[in-house]
N, C-alpha and C positions, 0 to 999 in steps of 0.2 A: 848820502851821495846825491840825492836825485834833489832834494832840498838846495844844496851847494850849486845845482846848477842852473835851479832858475834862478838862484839868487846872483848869479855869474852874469847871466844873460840879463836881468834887469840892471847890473852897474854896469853892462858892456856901452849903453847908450850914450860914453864918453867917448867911444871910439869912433866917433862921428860918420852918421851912415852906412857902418858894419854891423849893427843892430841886429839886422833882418836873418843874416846869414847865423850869426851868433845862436840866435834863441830860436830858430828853427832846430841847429843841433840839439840845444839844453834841451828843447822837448824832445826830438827824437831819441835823444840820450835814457832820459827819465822811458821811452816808452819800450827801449830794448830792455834794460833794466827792469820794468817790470815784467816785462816777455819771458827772460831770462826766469827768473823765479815762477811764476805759471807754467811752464813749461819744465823745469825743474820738479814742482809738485805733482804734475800729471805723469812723469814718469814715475816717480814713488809711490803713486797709487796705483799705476798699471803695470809696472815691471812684474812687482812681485804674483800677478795675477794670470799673470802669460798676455793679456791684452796687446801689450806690446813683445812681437819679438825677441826673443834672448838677444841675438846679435843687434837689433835697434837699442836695447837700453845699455849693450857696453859700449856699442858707440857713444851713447852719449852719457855713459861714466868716464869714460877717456874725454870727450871734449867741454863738458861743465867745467870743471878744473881750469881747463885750457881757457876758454870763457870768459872765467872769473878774473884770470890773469891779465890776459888784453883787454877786456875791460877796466881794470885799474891802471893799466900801461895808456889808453885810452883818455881814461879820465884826467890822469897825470898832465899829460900833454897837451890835453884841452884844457884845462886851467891852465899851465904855467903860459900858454901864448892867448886865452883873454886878458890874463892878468898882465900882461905885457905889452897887448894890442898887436901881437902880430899874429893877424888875419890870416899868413898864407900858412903858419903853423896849425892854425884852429881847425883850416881847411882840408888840410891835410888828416887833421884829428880827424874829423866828419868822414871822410872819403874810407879812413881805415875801421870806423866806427858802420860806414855802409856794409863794407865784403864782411863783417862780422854778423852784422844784424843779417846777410843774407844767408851765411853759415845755419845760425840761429832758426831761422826761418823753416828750412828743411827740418829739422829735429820735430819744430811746433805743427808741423802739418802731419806728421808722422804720431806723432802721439799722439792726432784728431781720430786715430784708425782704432784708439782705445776708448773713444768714447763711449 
């Protein structure tokens, strides 16, 4: 996935001066992405430890899943409009790829309390 999308973001430089916007996402994409799985790991190693709170790791056995889903709903989307050139879809992709990565975000600060 995260390969697909710099390769995304280096063919977007046909969309003449959308470039910038483009491969800003393809990285921040690639960087939730690997968030996503680090943060994934650190709760399998601190769940079963008590490290992290019972109720902090089924919340995020309920929302990995969930995650996982809008992130390929995400991705879908963000390819099908580089591949098309339309910008205000991709923008759109990025915008609902932010309120995710900030979702995300709380769980990875949360699981810093198991280091």
């Amino acid at each position: 996935v995260v390969l697909s999308l710099v390769l995304l973001a280096g063919c977007a430089g046909v969309m003449g001066g959308k470039v910038d916007t483009i491969t800003v996402t393809a990285e921040t994409a690639a960087t939730v992405a690997d968030r996503a799985v680090r943060t994934n790991a650190l709760y399998k190693q601190f769940c079963p430890t008590g490290a992290i709170k019972a109720e902090d790791c089924a919340k995020w056995a309920a929302f990995y899943p969930k995650f996982q889903l809008e992130y390929g709903l995400f991705y879908a989307t963000y390819k099908g409009a580089v591949l098309s050139g339309d910008v205000t879809n991709a923008q759109s992709a990025a915008r609902a790829l932010e309120a995710l990565s900030d979702q995300l975000l709380i769980f990875y600060l949360t699981s810093q309390g198991g280091r």
